[in-house]
C-alpha positions in Angstrom: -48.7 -49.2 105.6 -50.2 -50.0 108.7 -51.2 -47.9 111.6 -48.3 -49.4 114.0 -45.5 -48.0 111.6 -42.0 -49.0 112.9 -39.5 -46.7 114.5 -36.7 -45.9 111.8 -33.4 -47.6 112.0 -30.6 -45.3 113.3 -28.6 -43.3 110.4 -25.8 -45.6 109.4 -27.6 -49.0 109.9 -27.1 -49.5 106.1 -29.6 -51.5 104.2 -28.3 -54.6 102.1 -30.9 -54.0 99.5 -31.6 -57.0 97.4 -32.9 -56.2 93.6 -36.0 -57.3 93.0 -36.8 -57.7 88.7 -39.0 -54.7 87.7 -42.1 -55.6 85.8 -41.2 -56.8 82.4 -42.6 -53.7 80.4 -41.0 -51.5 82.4 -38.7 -48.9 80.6 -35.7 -49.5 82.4 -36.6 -53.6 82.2 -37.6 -53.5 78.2 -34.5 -50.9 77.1 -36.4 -47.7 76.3 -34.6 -45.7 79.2 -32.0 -48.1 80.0 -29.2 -46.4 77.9 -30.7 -42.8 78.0 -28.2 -39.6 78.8 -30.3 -39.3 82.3 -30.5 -42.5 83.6 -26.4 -43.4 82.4 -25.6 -40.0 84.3 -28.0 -40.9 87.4 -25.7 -44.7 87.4 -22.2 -42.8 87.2 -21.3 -42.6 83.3 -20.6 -39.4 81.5 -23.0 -40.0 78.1 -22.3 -38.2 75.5 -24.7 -35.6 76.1 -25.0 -33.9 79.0 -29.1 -34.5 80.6 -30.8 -31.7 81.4 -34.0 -31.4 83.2 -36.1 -28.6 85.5 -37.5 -29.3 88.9 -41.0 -27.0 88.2 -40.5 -27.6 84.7 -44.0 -28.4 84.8 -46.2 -25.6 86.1 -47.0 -22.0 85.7 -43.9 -20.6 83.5 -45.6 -22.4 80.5 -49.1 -20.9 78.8 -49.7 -24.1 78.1 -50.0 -24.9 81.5 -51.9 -22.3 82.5 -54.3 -23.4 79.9 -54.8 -26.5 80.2 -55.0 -25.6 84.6 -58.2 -23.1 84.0 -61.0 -24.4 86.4 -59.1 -27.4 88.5 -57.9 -26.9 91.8 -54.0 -28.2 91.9 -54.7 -31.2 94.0 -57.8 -32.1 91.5 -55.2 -31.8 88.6 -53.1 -33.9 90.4 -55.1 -36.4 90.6 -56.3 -36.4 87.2 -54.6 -38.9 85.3 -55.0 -38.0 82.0 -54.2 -34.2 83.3 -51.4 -35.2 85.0 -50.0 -36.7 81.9 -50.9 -33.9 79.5 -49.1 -31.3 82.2 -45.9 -33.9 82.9 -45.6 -33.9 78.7 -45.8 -30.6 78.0 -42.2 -29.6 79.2 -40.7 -32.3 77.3 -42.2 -31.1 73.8 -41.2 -28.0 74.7 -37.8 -27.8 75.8 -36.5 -31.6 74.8 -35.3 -31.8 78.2 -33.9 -35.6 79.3 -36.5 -36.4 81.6 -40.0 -35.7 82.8 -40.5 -35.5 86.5 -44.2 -36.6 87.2 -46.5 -33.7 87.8 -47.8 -34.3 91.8 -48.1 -32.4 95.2 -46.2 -33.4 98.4 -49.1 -33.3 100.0 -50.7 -35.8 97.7 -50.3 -38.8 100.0 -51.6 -36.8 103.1 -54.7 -36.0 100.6 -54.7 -39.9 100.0 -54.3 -40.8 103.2 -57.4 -39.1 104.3 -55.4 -35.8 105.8 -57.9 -32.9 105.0 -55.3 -30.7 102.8 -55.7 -27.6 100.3 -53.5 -25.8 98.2 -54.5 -22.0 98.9 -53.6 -19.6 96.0 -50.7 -18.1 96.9 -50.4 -19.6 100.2 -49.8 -22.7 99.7 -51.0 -26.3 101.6 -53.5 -26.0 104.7 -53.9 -28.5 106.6 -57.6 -28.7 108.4 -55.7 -28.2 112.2 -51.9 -28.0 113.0 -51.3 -31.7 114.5 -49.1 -31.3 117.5 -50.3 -33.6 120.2 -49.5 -37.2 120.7 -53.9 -37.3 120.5 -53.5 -36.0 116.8 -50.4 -37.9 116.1 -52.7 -40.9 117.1 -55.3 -40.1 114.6 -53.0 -39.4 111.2 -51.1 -42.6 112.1 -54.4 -44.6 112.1 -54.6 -43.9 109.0 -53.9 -46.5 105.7 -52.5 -45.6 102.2 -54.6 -48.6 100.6 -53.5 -49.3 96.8 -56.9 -48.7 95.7 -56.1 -44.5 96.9 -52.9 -44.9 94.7 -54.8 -45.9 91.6 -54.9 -42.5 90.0 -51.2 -42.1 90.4 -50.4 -45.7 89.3 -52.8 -44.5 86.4 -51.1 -41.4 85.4 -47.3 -42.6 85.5 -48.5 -45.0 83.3 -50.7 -43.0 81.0 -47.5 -41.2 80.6 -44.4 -43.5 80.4 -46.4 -44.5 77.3 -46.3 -41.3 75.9 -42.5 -40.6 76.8 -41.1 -43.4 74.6 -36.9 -43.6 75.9 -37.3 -40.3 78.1 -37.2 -41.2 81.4 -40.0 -40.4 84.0 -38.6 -39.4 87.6 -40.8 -40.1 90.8 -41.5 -37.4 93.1 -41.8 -37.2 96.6 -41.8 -35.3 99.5 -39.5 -35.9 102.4 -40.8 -36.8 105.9 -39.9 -33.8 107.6 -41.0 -31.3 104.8 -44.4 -33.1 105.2 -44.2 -33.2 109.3 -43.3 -30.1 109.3 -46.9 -29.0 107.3 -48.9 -31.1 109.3 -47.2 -29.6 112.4 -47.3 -26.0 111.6 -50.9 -26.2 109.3 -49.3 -24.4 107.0 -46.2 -23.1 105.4 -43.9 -21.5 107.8 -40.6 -19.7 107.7 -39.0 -21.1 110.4 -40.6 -24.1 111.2 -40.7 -23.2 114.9 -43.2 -25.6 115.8 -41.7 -28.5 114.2 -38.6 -27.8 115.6 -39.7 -27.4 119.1 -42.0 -30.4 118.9 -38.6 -33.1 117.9 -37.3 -31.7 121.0 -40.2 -31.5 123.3 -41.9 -34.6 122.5 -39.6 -36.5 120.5 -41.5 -39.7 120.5 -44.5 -38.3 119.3 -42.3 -36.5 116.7 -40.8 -39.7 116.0 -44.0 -41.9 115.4 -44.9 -38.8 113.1 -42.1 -38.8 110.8 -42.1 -42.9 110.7 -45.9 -41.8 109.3 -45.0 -39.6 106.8 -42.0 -41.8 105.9 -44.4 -44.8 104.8 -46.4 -42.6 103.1 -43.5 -41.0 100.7 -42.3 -44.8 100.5 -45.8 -45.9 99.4 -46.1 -43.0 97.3 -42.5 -43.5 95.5 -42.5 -47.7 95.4 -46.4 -46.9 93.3 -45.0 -44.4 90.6 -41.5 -47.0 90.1 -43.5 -50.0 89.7 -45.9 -48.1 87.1 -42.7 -47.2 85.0 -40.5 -44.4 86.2 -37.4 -44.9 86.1 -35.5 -43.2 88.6 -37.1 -40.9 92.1 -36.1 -37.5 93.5 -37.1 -37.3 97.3 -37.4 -33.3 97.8 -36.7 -31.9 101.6 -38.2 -28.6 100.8 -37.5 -26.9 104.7 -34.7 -29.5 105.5 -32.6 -26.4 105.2 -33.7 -25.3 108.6 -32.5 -27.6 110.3 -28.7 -27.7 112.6 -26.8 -31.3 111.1 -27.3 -32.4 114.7 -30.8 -32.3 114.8 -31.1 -33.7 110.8 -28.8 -36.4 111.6 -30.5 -37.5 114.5 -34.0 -37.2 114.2 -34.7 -36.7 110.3 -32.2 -38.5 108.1 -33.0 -41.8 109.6 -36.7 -41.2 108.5 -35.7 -40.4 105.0 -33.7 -42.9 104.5 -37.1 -45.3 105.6 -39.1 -43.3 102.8 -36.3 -44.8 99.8 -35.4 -47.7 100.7 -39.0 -48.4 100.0 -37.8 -48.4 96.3 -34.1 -49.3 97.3 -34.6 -53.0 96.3 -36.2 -51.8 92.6 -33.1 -50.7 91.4 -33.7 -47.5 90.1 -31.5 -44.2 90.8 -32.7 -42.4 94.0 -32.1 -38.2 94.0 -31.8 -36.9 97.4 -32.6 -32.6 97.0 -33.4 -30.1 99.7 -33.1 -26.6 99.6 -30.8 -24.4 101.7 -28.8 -27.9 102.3 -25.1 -27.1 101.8 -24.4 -27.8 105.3 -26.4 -31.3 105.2 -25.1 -31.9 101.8 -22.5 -35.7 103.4 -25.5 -36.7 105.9 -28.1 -36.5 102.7 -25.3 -38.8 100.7 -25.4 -41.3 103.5 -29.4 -41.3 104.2 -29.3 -42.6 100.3 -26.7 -45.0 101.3 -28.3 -45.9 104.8 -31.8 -46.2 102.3 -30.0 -48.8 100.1 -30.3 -47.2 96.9 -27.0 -48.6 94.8 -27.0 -45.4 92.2 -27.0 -42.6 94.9 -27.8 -38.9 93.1 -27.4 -35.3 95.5 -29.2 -32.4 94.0 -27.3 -29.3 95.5 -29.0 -26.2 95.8 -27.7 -22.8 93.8 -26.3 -21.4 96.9 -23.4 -24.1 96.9 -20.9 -23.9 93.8 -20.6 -27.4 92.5 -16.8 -27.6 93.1 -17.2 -26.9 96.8 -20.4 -29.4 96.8 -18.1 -32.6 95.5 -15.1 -31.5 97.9 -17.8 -32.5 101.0 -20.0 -35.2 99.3 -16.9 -37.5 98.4 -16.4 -39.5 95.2 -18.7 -42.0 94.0 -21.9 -39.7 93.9 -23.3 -38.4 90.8 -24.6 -34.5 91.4 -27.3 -32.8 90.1 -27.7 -28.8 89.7 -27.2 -26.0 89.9 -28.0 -23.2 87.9 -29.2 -20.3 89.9 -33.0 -19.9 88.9 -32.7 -15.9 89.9 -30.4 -15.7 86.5 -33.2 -17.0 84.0 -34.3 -13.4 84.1 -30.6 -12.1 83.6 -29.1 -11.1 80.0 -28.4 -14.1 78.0 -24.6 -13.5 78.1 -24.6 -13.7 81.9 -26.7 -16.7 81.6 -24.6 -18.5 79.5 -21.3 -17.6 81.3 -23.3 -19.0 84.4 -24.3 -22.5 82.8 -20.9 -22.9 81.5 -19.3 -22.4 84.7 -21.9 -24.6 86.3 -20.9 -27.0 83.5 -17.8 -26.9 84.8 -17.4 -26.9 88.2 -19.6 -30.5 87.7 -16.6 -31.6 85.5 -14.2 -30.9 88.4 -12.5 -28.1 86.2 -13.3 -25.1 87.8 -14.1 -22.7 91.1 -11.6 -23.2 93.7 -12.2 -26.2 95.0 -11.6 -27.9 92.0 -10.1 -31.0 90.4 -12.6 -33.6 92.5 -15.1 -35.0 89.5 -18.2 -36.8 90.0 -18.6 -40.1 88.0 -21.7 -38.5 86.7 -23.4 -34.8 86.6 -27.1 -34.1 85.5 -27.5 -30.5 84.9 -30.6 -28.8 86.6 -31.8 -26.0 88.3 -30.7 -25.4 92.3 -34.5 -24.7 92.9 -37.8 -24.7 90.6 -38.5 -23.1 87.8 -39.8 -19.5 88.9 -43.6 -18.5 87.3 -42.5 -15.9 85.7 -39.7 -17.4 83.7 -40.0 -16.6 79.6 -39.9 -20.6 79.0 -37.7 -19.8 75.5 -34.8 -19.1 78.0 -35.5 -22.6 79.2 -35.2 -24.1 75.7 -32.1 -21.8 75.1 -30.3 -23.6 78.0 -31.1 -26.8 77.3 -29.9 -26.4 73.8 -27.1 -24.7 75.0 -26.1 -27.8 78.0 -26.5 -30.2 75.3 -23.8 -28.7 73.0 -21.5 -28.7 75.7 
């Protein structure tokens, strides 16, 4: 990343990405994840098992967890490598979900970057000053994410993608505009007035921000892939906010900059935000505009999955959505739930039925909530995998 960071190219200026070979020890290169339930599902098969995995599957619903959290601060633990590995593990021995998803912040390359950023208990992340003015915008945009910052993630990814033998380790990062839209506001916000105002008052400046943030994510993702994970989930936490005009015009195209920073790795991108349903097509093409040949939308509970495919189109593998609010419910209702999540995914149920997607990994259509007894979470894994 430099500080001069390039406008992103309009949504629709598709990327001919060109695969470049992944290191040779690296689990999709070498076999171990290769032909595993997840990644087969994330490329468009239907394995014989059905993957499962939890976004917040690592995190505060498990004692052990809690544990092994006592006395760091959540960006310390994030940058903690062997931490990091021992939290990213802990779901998988639990639950025998199909995949990890590497335990990390959003705000970690902001953090890395030199951004002065804490995660308040029970607030949430805090930036040092809301940055609204082309002055600030100068100063975060000076900034470098130097591969000598990224050594602790590099670290952990692969501290851990030696632990997970042929279970695939998914990438995280945060989207550009979930990330603007913190530094913007200098904290979390409901509405995400300023942001919003600030695309439309001073859209350059707003612009040159989320071209910023978009390098970072990029940087951030392209560090974990190369250190063995073997697919990446970009997360648009506030995306939901947003009219499809103003994503489509002035956020998409920065998204798409953040992936196609991985695009020419090869490995499955996930494109999830929450509150999405109306932005569910424009988040299939940013993956397409991105490059990324194995495209993956994570749809949110509040969009049945049959209704989800009738917009996205054929050709996309889905991910979701059990409603997280039902973890709590009665295990019958749970089940019936799952099934009918199952289902809808196969193109066999709900009313807009009888569209299919070539693949379907079965997830939550939000995180994990804290208080969640994490036998339920075992329950419906075991339960997904029979189906």
């Amino acid at each position: 990343m430099t500080s001069h960071t390039p406008a992103p190219e309009p949504l629709g200026a598709t990327h001919v990405a060109t695969t470049t070979p992944l290191p040779s020890d690296h689990p999709l290169a070498d076999g171990r994840t290769a032909a595993s339930p997840l990644v087969r599902a994330l490329r468009g098969d239907r394995p014989e098992r059905l993957p499962i995995w939890f976004m917040r599957q690592a995190g505060r619903s498990l004692p052990e967890y809690r544990k092994v959290r006592e006395g760091h601060a959540m960006l310390d633990s994030c940058l903690d490598p062997a931490l990091a590995t021992e939290i990213t593990l802990q779901p998988v021995r639990r639950h025998g979900v199909d995949a990890a998803i590497f335990f990390s912040d959003i705000v970690v390359p902001l953090k890395l970057a030199g951004v002065a950023v804490d995660i308040v208990p029970g607030v949430g992340p805090v930036m040092d000053q809301p940055y609204r003015t082309p002055a600030d915008v100068d100063r975060l945009v000076s900034a470098t994410l130097t591969p000598e910052a990224l050594a602790p993630v590099r670290e952990a990814v692969a501290l851990t993608v030696a632990e997970l033998g042929g279970t695939p380790l998914i990438g995280f990062g945060g989207a550009p505009f979930t990330l603007a839209a913190y530094l913007v506001e200098g904290r979390p916000s409901r509405d995400h007035l300023a942001a919003r105002t600030l695309m439309h008052a001073d859209p350059q400046t707003w612009d040159r921000l989320v071209a910023w943030t978009a390098s970072l994510t990029g940087d951030f993702l392209r560090a974990q892939v190369l250190a063995g994970a073997s697919a990446v989930q970009l997360f648009d936490s506030w995306a939901g906010s947003l009219s499809l005009g103003d994503y489509t015009a002035r956020v998409a195209p920065a998204s798409a900059q953040a992936l196609s920073a991985v695009a020419h790795l090869g490995v499955p991108g996930i494109h999830f935000g929450t509150g999405t349903g109306h932005l569910l097509p424009a988040m299939r093409d940013v993956l397409t505009s991105a490059g990324i040949a194995d495209r993956v939308v994570g749809v949110d509970y509040r969009t049945p999955l049959d209704e989800a495919l009738a917009m996205i189109g054929e050709g996309v593998t889905i991910q979701g959505n059990i409603d997280p609010a039902l973890l709590a419910a009665p295990w019958d209702v749970l089940e019936a739930h799952v099934r009918d999540v199952v289902a809808r995914g196969a193109g066999g149920a709900g009313p807009a039925g009888g569209r299919r997607a070539p693949g379907h990994v079965v997830n939550l259509g939000h995180g994990v909530p804290p208080e969640t007894d994490p036998t339920v979470l075992t329950r419906v894994v075991e339960l997904v995998h029979s189906l």
